[in-house]
C-alpha positions, 0 to 999 in steps of 0.5 A: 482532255487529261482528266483530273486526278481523282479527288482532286480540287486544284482548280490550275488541272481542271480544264473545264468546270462549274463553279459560282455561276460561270464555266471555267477554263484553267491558266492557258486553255481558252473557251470560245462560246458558239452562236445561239443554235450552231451546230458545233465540230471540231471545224467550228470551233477551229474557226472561233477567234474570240477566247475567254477563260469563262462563261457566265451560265446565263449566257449559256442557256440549254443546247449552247456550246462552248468550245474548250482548248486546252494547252496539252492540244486538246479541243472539246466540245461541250453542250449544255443540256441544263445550266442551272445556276444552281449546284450542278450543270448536266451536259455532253462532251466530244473531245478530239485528242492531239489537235493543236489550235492552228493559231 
């Protein structure tokens, strides 16, 4: 994932983050939020076929993951470890570079 440029608050180079109570994707990247307590990897998340540009956080409670496709070719993993819906999320990212979504 191309990290955002330090200070930057565009949300169109952002390719995932927190904000008002959702998960958000940026213009051309999709989510796809895995099923309650599956263990996700890159070939998980290959397989998703349903997309969105946003999680609402009470969808995704703690240990759910959302896959992040980016349209640089990029896939990420994201587990939330505490979706507070408050002013901070905490959780964990795997990211595989150069892998464009086969679809």
């Amino acid at each position: 994932m191309k990290p955002a440029r330090s200070g930057t608050r565009n949300k169109d180079e952002i390719d995932f983050r927190y904000h008002t109570g959702r998960f958000r994707t940026r213009d051309g990247n999709r989510l796809a939020l895995l099923a309650a307590h599956r263990e996700g990897s890159l070939e998980i998340c290959r397989k998703q076929v349903a997309f969105t540009q946003n999680v609402d956080v009470d969808q995704a409670g703690p240990e759910r993951q959302i896959c992040v496709f980016t349209r640089d070719g990029h896939t990420a993993l994201v587990t939330l470890r505490k979706p507070a819906p408050v002013d901070h999320a905490t959780f964990t990212l795997s990211v595989w570079r150069d892998t464009s979504d086969p679809r």
